[in-house]
C-alpha positions as CSV (number, residue, x, y, z in Angstrom):
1,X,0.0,0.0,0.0
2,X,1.2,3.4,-1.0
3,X,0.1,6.5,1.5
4,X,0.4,10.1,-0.2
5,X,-1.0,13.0,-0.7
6,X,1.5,13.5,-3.7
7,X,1.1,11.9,-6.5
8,X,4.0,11.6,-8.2
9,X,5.5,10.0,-5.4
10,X,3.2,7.1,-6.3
11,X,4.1,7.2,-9.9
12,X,8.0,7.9,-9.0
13,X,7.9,4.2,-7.2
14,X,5.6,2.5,-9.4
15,X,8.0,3.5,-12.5
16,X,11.1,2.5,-11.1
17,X,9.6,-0.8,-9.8
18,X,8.3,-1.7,-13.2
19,X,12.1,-2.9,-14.1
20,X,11.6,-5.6,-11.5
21,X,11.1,-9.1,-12.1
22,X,8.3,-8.8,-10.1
23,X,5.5,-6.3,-9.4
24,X,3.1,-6.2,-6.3
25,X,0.0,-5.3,-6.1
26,X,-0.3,-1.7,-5.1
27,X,-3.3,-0.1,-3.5
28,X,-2.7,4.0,-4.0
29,X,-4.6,6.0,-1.1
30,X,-4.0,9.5,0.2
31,X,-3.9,9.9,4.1
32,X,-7.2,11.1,4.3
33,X,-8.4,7.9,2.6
34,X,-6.7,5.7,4.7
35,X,-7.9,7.6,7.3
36,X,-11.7,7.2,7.1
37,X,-11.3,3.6,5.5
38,X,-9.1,2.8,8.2
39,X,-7.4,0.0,5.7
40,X,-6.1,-3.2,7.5
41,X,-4.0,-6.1,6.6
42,X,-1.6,-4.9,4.3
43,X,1.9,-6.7,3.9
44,X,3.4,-3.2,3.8
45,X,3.0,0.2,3.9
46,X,4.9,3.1,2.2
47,X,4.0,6.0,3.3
48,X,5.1,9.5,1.5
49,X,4.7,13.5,1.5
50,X,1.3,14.1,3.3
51,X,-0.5,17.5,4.3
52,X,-0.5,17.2,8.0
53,X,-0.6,14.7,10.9
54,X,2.2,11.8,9.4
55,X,3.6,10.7,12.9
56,X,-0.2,9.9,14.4
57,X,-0.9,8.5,10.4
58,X,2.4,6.7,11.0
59,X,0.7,5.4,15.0
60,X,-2.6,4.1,13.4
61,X,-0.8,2.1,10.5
62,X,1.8,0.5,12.7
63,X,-0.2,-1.7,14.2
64,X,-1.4,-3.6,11.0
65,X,2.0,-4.6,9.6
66,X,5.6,-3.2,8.5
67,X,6.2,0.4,7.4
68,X,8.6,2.3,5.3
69,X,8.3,6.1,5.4
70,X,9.7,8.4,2.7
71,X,10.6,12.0,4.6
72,X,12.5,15.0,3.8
73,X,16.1,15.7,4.7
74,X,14.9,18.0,7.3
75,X,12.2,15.5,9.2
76,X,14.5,12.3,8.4
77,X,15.9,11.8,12.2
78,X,12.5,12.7,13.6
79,X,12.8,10.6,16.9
80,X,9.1,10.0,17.5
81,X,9.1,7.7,14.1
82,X,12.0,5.8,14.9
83,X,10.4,5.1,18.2
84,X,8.1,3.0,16.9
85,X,9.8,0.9,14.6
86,X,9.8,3.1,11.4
87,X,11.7,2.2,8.6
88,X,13.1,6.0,7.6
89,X,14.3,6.8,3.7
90,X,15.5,10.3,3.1
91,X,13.5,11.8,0.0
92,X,16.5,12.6,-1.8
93,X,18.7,11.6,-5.0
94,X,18.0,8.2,-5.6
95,X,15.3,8.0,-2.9
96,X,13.5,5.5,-5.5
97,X,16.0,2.7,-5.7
98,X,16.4,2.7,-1.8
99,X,12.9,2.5,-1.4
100,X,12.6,-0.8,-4.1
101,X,15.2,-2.6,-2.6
102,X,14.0,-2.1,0.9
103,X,10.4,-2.7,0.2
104,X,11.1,-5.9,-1.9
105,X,13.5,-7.2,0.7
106,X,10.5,-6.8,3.4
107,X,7.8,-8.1,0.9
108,X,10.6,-11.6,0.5
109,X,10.8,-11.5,4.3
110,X,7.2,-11.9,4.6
111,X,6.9,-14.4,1.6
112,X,9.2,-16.3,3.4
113,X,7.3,-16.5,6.7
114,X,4.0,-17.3,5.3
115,X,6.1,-20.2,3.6
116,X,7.5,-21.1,6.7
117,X,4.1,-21.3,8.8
118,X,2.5,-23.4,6.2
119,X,5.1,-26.0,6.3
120,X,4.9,-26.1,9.6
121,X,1.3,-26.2,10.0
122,X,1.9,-29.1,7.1
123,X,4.4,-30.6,9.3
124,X,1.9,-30.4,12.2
125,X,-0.5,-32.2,10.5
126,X,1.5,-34.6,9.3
127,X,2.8,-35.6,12.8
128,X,-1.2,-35.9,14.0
129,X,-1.4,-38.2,11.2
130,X,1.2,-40.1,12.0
131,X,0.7,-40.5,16.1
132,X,-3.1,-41.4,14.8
133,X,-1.5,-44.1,12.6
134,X,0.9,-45.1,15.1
135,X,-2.3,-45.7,17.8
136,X,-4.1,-47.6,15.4
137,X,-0.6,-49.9,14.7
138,X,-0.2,-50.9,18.1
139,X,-4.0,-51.1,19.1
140,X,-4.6,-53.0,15.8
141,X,-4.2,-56.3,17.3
142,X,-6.2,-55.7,20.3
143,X,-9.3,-54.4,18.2
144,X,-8.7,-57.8,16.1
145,X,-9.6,-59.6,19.2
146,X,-12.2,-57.8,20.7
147,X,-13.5,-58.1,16.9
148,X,-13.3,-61.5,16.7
149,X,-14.7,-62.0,20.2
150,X,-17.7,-59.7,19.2
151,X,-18.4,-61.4,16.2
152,X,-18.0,-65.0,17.5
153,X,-20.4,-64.7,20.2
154,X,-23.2,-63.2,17.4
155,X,-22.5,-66.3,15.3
156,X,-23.0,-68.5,17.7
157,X,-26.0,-67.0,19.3
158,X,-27.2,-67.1,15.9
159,X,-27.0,-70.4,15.8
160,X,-30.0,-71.4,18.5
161,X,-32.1,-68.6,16.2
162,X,-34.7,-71.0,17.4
163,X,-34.9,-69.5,20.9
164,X,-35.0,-65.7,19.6
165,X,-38.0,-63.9,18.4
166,X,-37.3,-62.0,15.1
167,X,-36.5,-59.0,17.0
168,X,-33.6,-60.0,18.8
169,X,-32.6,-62.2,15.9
170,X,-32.5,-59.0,13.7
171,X,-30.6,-57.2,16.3
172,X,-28.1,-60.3,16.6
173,X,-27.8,-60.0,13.2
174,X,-26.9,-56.7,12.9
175,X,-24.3,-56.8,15.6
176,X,-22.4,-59.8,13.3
177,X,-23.0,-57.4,9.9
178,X,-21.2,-54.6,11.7
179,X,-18.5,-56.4,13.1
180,X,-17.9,-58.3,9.4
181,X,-18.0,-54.2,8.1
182,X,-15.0,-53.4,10.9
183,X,-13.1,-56.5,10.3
184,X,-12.8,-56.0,6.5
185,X,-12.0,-52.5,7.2
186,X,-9.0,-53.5,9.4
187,X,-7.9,-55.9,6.5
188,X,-8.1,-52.5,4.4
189,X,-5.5,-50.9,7.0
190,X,-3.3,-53.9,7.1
191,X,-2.9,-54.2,3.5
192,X,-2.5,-50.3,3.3
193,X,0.7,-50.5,6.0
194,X,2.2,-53.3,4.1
195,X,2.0,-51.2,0.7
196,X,3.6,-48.5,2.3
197,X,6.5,-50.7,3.9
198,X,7.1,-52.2,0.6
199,X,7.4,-48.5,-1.1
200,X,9.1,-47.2,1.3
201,X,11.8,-50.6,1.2
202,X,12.1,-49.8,-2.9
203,X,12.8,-46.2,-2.1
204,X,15.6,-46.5,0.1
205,X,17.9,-47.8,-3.1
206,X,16.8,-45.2,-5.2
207,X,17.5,-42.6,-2.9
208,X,21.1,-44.2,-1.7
209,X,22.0,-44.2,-5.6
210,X,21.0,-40.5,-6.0
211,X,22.8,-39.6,-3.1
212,X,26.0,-41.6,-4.2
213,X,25.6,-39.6,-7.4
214,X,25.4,-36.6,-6.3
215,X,28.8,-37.4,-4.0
216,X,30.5,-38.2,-7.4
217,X,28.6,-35.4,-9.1
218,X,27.6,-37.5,-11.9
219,X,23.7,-37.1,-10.9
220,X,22.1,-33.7,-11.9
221,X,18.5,-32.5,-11.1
């Protein structure tokens, strides 16, 4: 977000960023804008020449994320900005590049952070997933049992049918339907852990040759 009551400080910026690899998205507002629309959640703001009031314009933006601000030679030590964390650029020859190369430094520093929180949120996930699959390995053989025991004792009272009325018989027979449903979804999860073993066992020479190539620097990516 550009802040300025100036406009060609906007365009000054936007034309020397153009010979960048790589051009943000700009939102252009003048302080009295950003005032009354009190914009939030911008990954920075650079805030140039306004009429009146920069250092409380400076307060209310600071809280919503990084700031660079463009003063004059005369305003350039101004204490009360670098208080609170200010990034300061004197407005003079060459003020443009400075302000580039700062800004896009800030903008990779934030790229990089959102990067870093989503593989670690990935990461996160993938170590839920993999105590849930642990807990379900080791209880596996205990569920197999209580299955088995389950689904015996509904056979076998199914067997004397004779002694049950239809509605108990139909319960019965539920009981052994669900506990058929459970044990072929268990034979689902055993056959799933032994795919994986076997892929992961056929990986480990691929990845031992790539590495040995890359050692010798005959592999390339």
């Amino acid at each position: 977000m550009i802040v300025s009551d100036d406009g060609e400080f906007a365009r000054d910026i936007l034309a020397r960023w153009q010979i960048e690899r790589q051009l943000p998205a700009f939102t252009l507002v003048t302080s009295e804008m950003c005032r009354s629309s009190r914009i939030a959640n911008f990954d920075l703001a650079i805030v140039g020449p306004i009429d009146q009031g920069l250092e409380q314009l400076v307060r209310e933006l600071e809280c919503d994320g990084p700031i660079l601000c463009v003063v004059a030679p005369g305003v350039f030590s101004k204490a009360a900005l670098l208080d609170i964390g200010v990034t300061l650029v004197r407005q003079s020859e060459g003020w443009t590049e400075h302000v580039v190369v700062l800004a896009g430094e800030v903008l990779r520093r934030i790229a990089e952070q959102a990067r870093l929180r989503q593989a670690e949120e990935i990461a996160a996930g993938s170590q839920r997933e993999a105590a849930l699959g642990r807990y379900m390995q080791e209880m596996r053989h205990g569920f197999n049992n209580a299955l088995t025991s389950v689904l015996g004792n509904a056979e076998l009272i199914l067997l004397n049918e004779r002694n049950l009325n239809e509605e108990l018989r139909e319960q019965i027979g539920t009981i052994r339907d669900m506990a058929l449903n459970l044990h072929e979804m268990m034979q689902r999860f055993t056959s799933l852990e032994a795919e994986l073993q076997c892929t992961a066992k056929e990986s480990k020479p691929e990845l031992a040759a790539k590495v040995r190539a890359a050692s010798s620097g005959a592999y390339k990516v």
